[in-house]
C-alpha positions, 0 to 999 in steps of 0.5 A: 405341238402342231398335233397330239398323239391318239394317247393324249387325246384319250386322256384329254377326253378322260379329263373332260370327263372329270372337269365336267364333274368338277363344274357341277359340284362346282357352279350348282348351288349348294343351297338347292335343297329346301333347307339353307345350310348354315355355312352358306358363306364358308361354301361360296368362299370355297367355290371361288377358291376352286375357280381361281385354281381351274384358272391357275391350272389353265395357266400353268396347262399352257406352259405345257401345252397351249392346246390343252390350255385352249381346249380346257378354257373353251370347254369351260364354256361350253359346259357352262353355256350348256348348264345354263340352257338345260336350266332355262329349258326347264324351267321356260314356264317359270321364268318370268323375265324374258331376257333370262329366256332368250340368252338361255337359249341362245346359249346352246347355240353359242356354246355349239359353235364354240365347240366346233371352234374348239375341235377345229383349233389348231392342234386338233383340226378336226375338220382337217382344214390345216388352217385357223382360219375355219376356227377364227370364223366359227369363233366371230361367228359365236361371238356375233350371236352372244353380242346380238342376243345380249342385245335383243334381250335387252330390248325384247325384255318387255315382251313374251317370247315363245321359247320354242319358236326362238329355238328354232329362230336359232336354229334357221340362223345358226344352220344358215351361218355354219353353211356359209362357211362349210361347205359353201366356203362364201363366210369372209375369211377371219385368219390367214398363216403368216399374216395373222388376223384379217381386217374383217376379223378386227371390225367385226370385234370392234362391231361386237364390242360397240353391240356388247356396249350398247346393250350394257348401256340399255341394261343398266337402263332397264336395270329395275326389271332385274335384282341388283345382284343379278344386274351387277352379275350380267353387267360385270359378264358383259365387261369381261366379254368385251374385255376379252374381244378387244384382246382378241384384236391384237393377235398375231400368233393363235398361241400368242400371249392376248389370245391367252389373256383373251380366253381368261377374261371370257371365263370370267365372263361365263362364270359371272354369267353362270352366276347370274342364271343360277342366283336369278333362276335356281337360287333366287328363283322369284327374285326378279319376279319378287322386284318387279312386284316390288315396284307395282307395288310402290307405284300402286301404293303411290297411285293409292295414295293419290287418289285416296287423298284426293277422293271427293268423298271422304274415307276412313279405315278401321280396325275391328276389335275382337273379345277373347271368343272371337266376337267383335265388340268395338273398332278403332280408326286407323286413317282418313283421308284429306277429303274426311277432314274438310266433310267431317270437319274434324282434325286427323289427329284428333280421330286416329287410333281411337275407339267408337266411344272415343270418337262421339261421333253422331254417326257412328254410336246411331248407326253403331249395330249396323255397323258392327254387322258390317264386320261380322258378316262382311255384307255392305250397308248404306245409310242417310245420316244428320250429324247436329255437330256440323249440321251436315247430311251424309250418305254413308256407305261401309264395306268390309274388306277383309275379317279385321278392317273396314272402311267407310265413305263419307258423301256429303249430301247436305245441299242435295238434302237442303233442295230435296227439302226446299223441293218437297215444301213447295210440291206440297204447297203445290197439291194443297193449292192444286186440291183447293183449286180441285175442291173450288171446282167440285163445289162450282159444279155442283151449285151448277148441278143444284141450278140445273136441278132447280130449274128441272123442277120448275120446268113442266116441258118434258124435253126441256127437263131430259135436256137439263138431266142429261147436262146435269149427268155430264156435269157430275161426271166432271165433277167426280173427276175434280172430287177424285183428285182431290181426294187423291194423293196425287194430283197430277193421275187418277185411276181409272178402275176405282174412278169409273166404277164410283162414276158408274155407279152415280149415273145408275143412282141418278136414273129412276129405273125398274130394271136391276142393272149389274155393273162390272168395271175392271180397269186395272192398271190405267191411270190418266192424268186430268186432260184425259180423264175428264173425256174418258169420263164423259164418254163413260158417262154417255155410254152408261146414259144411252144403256139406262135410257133405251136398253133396258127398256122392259127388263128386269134385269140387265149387265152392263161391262166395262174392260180397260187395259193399258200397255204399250202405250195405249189404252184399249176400252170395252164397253157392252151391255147385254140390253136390245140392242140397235137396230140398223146400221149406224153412221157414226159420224153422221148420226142423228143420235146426241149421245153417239155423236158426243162420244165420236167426237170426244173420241176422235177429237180430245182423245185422238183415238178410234171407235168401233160399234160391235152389235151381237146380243147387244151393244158393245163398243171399242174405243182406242187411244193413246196415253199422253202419260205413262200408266200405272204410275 
């Protein structure tokens, strides 16, 4: 029996040939097709029947020849290791499960080196090494890298593998392995004739049986990242693997009767396994997927749950109801949270799985169109609502999230809408008071005005009379600052182009002259609040006084333009006539001129800006500053 005859292993290879037949009718799924055939049941019933005769046969081989025995267990597993890569090659893209991944393609690496441990067998020495030794070493070999893969996959099982990088991570490892022992000869001897097993062989069973354990303790930790039909299939793999190590501790004879025991409980072990890839990847191809989302589903839900309960607004769900033409004609509430009883102040029990008209609400039948547009057109709307029931405020929020249901969300806004009405009672008491003190005022100045009028009209001094004019001009351009807010909505801004258009009209009325002055104020866009205004004013008033008084003198005719223009945070003022002009140069500072001097110092001092004098066909002026509060407000 030491060696087989040439005729012998013709047949053996013609027998290969058939079992490798036999394995996929065998293995491969019989429900492939898209269409599950009735007799499902009868068909796995039949598969397990034709296993348990491929291992009677193996028996009932070894009472013939132990060779034949070994060499068909051995190839068993090799077309099954096989099997399971091509599947897994194939399929790389669509596996989601990681550990599925990384044992496939380890399977080829193992069922490589159990093919070389097969050739190298005793009885066919293919390596001509006369010894068992060479095939115990390609044997620990393989079952080093079964243990740690299994293990590996388990604690790599989260992340994302490149399949091809893994393959070639295999392939650095199985090339360096197979060099230690042929041609180096440095791998540790597993077998030596005559004295059977070595100390390294049985430590090294031991250590992959203490691997294989720690990976199926992990395994059953993360036993949720698999189907449970799949989980029991690769834990009861891994079993039978151990199993058929610790058989393999016990050998004295390579033809012995554990080693024997040993090559059954591993094709167990590989049909289990085979089992699994097929059920997980062909059979049930989402079903591990499929029970992941199961439980992101569940947690979600859970996590839903929890915040839908615990929302601070309240939130009700419901179903649209649709008439035999497909229109939407009524809805009916299908939950509420926590959160909407304690805002609505309504009993769940009392709302649920009724319809608008059942539910009277105040809410609903007000806002019942808008509503009902929600759920045809998908388009959200938002509302202010009162319900008299509760004497609450809401701001109501519906959306739609699909073509049946919608939800709405209810914030109550009752102590915001209470200040906001508190807060508008007193701004509104404030303006009155604010434009009675504007009016108060008005009227002093003008009684002031009317003083002044009187005593120009008793005075016979003509300098005196100009003096009080010209003080009378500056109080009424105060006075129409106070007029213009109190006839304003706002008391806090006036503006500046409807302003400074009236006051420059009131200055050109309040100067007897015989010359027709056009004004054109444009100031658009500029409004300025009370401190501002009034020096704005008075300078207007000052530059339309000195005009009226000395550029005219003579003419018919004459224009006066005045350009505002507010942005950036400044206003930039023009102001020009077209008169005689002034000749010689002028010292702003220090001039002789009143009227110049009261329009640089306001300027300068209440306003905090700069002054220019431009004299070309008369006299323009260029005044900058900035603004204490936003324009165009």
């Amino acid at each position: 029996m030491a060696h087989i005859s040439l005729k012998f292993a013709v047949k053996l290879i013609n027998f290969q040939n058939y079992l490798f037949n036999v394995y996929m009718d065998l293995l491969l799924p019989e429900d492939m097709d898209d269409k599950f055939s009735d007799d499902h049941e009868m068909s796995s019933i039949s598969s397990r029947f034709i296993v348990l005769m491929i291992i009677l046969a193996a028996l009932l081989s070894s009472l013939y020849s132990y060779v034949l025995f070994h060499t068909m267990i051995e190839l068993f597993t090799v077309v099954i290791t096989g099997l399971i890569f091509v599947i897994v090659w194939n399929l790389k893209d669509r596996i989601d499960n990681n550990f599925l991944v990384i044992i496939g393609v380890a399977c080829f690496y193992m069922g490589t080196f159990d093919f070389l441990h097969t050739i190298s067998y005793s009885g066919i020495d293919a390596f001509g090494t006369g010894s068992s030794n060479l095939a115990t070493q390609f044997w620990i070999i393989s079952r080093y890298i079964e243990a740690f893969t299994f293990l590996f996959a388990i604690l790599l099982i989260q992340k994302k593998t490149n399949p091809y990088w893994l393959f070639l991570l295999y392939f650095f490892i199985s090339a360096g392995l197979f060099l230690t022992i042929y041609p180096l000869g440095i791998f540790p001897d597993c077998y030596i004739e005559g004295k059977g097993l070595t100390l390294f062989k049985i430590i090294s069973e031991y250590i992959i049986c203490g691997v294989l354990f720690t990976a199926l303790y992990l395994l059953y930790k993360r036993k949720d990242y698999f189907d449970p039909d799949i989980h029991l299939l690769i834990s009861v793999s891994i079993i039978f693997t151990v199993l058929a190590e610790f058989s393999f501790t016990t050998y004295m004879d390579v033809y012995g009767f554990s080693n024997m025991i040993g090559h059954l409980f591993r094709i167990i072990a590989f049909v289990f396994l085979y089992k699994a890839f097929v059920e997980s990847v062909l059979r049930k191809p989402f079903t591990t997927i499929y029970h992941r989302l199961k439980e992101s589903e569940q947690q979600f839900k859970t996590k839903f749950i929890s915040l839908f309960d615990n929302m601070a607004d309240g939130v009700a769900f419901f179903e649209a109801l649709y008439d035999e033409e497909g229109r939407a004609y009524d809805f009916r509430m299908l939950e509420v949270n926590r959160q909407y009883e304690a805002v609505r102040g309504i009993s769940k029990e009392n709302v649920l799985n009724k319809c608008s008209g059942d539910l009277n609400s105040e809410i609903i039948m007000e806002h019942f169109d808008d509503i009902m547009g929600v759920i045809r057109t998908g388009n959200p709307v938002r509302f202010e609502s009162f319900s008299s029931d509760s004497g609450r405020y809401y701001f109501c929020s519906v959306f739609s999230y699909d073509k049946v249901n919608f939800g709405i969300i209810y914030s109550e806004i009752t102590e915001r809408k209470v200040s906001e009405n508190m807060l508008r009672q007193s701004l509104e008491e404030k303006t009155a008071l604010l434009q009675e003190v504007h009016h108060r005022v008005k009227n002093n100045l003008q009684v002031i005005i009317s003083l002044l009028d009187l005593n120009r009209y008793d005075c016979e001094d003509e300098k005196i009379n100009e003096v009080l004019s010209e003080t009378q001009s500056r109080i009424i351009a105060m006075s129409l600052v106070h007029e213009a807010i109190y006839l304003s909505d706002k008391v806090s801004t006036i503006d500046a182009d409807s302003h400074l258009r009236t006051l420059g009209m009131e200055v050109l009325a309040y100067y007897t002259t015989n010359c027709d002055i056009i004004l054109d104020v444009k100031a658009e866009g500029c409004c300025f609040d009370l401190k501002t205004a009034i020096p704005v004013s008075l300078v207007f008033n000052e530059l339309i006084t000195n005009s009226v008084k000395y550029a005219f003198k003579g003419r018919q005719k004459g224009r006066i333009t005045f350009r505002g223009k507010c942005e950036d945070g400044y206003a930039d003022m023009m102001y020009c006539d077209d008169g005689i002009g002034i000749t010689g140069d002028v010292d702003l500072i220090n001039s002789e001129s009143l009227g110049i001097t009261i329009i640089t110092s306001i300027v300068r001092a209440q306003l905090d800006g700069t002054i220019e004098l431009v004299k070309n066909e008369g006299v323009c002026w260029k005044i900058r500053f900035p603004l204490k509060v936003r324009y165009g407000s």
